[in-house]
Structures are given as structure tokens and as C-alpha cells.
C-alpha beads as a LAMMPS data file, in Angstrom:
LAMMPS data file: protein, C-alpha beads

119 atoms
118 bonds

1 atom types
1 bond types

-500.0 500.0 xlo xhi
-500.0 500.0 ylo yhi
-500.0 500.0 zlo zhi

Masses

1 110.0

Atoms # bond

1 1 1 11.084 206.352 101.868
2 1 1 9.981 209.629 100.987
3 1 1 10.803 212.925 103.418
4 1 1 8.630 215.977 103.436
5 1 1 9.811 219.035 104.721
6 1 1 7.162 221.873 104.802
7 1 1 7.560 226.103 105.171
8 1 1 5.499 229.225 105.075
9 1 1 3.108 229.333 107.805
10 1 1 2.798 231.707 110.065
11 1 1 0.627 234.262 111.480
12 1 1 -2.017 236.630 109.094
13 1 1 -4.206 238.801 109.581
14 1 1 -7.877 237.503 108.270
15 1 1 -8.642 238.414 104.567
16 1 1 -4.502 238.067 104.369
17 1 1 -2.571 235.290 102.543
18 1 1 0.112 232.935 102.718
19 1 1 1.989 230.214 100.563
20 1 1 3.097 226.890 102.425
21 1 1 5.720 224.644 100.319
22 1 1 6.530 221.332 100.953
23 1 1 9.664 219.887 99.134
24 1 1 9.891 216.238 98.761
25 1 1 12.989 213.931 98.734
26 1 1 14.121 210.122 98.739
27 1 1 12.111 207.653 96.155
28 1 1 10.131 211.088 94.709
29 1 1 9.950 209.155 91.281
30 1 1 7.424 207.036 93.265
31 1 1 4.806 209.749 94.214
32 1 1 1.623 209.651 93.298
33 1 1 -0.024 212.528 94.859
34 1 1 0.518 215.292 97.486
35 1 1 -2.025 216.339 99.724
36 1 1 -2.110 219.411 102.495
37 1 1 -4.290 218.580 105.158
38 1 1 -4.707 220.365 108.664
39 1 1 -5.892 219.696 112.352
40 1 1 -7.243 222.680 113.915
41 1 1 -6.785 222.843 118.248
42 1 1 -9.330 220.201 119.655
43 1 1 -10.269 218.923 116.213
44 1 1 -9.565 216.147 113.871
45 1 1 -7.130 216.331 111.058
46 1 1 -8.891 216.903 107.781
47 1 1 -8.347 217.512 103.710
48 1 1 -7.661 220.495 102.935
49 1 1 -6.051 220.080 99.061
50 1 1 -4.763 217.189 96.887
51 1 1 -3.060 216.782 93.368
52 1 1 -1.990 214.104 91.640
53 1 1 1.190 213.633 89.287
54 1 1 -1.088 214.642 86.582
55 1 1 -2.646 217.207 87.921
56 1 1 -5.651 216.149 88.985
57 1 1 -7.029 218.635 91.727
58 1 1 -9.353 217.947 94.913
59 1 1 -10.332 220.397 97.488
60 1 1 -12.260 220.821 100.895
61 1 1 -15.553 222.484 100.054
62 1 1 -14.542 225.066 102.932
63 1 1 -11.473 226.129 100.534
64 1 1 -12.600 225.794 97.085
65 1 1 -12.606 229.430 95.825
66 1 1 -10.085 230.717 98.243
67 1 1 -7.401 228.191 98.078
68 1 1 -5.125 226.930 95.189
69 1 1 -2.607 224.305 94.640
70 1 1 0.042 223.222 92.562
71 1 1 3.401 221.723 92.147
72 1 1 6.660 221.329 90.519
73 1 1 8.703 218.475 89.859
74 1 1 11.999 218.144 88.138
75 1 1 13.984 215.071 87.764
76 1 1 15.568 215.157 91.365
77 1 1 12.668 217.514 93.126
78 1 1 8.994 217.581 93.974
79 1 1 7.418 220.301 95.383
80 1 1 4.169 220.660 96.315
81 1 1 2.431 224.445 97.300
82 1 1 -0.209 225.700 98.796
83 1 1 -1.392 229.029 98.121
84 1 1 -4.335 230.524 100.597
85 1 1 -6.046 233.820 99.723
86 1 1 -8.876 235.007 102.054
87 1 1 -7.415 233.635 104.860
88 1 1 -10.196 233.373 107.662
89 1 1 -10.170 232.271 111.321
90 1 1 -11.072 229.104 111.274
91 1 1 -8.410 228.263 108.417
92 1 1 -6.061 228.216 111.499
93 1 1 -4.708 225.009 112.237
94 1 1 -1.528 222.920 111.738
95 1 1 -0.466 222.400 108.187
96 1 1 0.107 218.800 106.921
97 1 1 1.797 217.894 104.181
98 1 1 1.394 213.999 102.920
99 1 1 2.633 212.242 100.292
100 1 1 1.353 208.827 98.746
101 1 1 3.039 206.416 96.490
102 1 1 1.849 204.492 93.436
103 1 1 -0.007 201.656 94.835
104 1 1 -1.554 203.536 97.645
105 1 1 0.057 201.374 99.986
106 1 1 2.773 204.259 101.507
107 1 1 2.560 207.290 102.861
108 1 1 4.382 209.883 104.675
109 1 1 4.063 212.906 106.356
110 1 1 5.614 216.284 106.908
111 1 1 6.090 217.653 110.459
112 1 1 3.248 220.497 110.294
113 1 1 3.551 223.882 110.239
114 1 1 1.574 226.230 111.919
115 1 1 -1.095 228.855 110.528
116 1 1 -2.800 231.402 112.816
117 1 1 -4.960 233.872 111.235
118 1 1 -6.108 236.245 114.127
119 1 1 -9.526 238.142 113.262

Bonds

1 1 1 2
2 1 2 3
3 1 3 4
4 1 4 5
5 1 5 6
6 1 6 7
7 1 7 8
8 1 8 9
9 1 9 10
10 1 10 11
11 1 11 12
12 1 12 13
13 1 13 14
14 1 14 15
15 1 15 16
16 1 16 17
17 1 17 18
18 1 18 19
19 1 19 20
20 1 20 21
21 1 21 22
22 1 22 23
23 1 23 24
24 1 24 25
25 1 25 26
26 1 26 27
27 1 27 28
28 1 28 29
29 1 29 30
30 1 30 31
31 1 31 32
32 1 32 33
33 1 33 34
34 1 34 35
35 1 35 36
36 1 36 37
37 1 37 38
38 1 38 39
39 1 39 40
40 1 40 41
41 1 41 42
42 1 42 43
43 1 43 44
44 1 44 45
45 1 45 46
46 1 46 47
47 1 47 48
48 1 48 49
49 1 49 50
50 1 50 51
51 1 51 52
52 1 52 53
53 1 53 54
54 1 54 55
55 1 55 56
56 1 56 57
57 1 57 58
58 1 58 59
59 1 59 60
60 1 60 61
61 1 61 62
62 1 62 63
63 1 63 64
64 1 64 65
65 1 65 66
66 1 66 67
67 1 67 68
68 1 68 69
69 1 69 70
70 1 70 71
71 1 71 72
72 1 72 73
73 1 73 74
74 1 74 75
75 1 75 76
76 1 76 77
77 1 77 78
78 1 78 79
79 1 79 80
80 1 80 81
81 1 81 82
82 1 82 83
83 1 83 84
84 1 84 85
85 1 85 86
86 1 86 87
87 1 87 88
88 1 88 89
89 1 89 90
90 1 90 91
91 1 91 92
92 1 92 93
93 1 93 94
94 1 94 95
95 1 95 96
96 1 96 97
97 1 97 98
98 1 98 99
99 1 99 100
100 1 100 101
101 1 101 102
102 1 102 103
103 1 103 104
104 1 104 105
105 1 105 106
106 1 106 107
107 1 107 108
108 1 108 109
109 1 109 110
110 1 110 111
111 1 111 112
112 1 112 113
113 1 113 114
114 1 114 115
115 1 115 116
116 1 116 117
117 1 117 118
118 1 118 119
């Protein structure tokens, strides 16, 4: 089992920023990858950013340019963070975290956090 617990939404003004963190624990020696992903009100949940153990880097075409990510991990943490610049309306949504294991096989999810960016 893996838990995700994420922080730093909130509410921005457009052309703002803000950082979200998600900070992994349990069986963290078995992640493969984090992702951030987001549902916006009426909408579908959708990629937003991944990265893999190594680094490896994938992003929504609606946040490539204006969105970065990274992580850290240490032999008894994994963090994952998100880092939006150029915030714009429709980036608001709830905030996902996910992680997935080796295999692909696992999953698990962080409880959301909320960004509003008000125009």
C-alpha cells in the first residue's frame, strides 16, 4: 500500500502561481511513477503531469510551457511537486495526485486538493 497525501492548492489570481506537493508513504521503494491529474466541475478527470523514477517527464499539451514537475526521493520519502506558473481559469479543478507501482498493476490516489484561479 502506498498513501498520498497532497498540499498547496488554493485560490490565485490568473497569471499567478502555485506549488502542490504530494508526499508519499508505505511500500515507496515500489513506485514507479507519480502523476498529477485534475477533474475540473462537470468534467472528466484528466493528465495533467507524470514522471517516472528516472525522470522521465509527460505533460498535457494544455500545460506544457506553463507547468513543471519534479520530485524528490530519499531512502524513507517520495515526494512528488507540481509547480504551475501562468495559472489560467480553466486550470481550476481538483488536484490529483496518483501513484503507480512497478508492474503497473497498483495504484493509488491522493484525496485532491482544490485549485481556483478566479480571472
Amino acid at each position: 500500500q502506498v498513501q498520498l497525501v497532497e498540499s498547496g492548492g488554493g485560490l490565485v489570481q490568473a497569471g499567478g502561481s502555485l506549488r502542490l506537493s504530494c508526499a508519499a508513504s508505505g511500500r515507496i521503494f515500489q513506485i514507479y511513477a507519480m502523476g498529477w491529474y485534475r477533474q475540473p466541475p462537470g468534467s472528466e478527470r484528466e493528465l495533467v503531469a507524470l514522471i517516472t523514477r528516472d525522470d522521465n517527464t509527460n505533460f498535457a499539451d494544455s500545460v506544457k510551457g506553463r507547468f513543471a514537475i519534479s520530485k524528490e526521493s530519499t531512502e524513507n520519502t517520495y515526494t512528488s511537486y507540481l509547480q504551475m506558473n501562468s495559472l489560467k481559469a480553466e486550470d481550476t479543478a481538483v488536484y490529483y495526485c496518483n501513484a503507480v507501482l512497478y508492474g503497473g498493476l497498483n495504484d493509488f490516489w491522493g484525496q485532491g486538493t482544490q485549485v481556483t484561479v478566479s480571472s
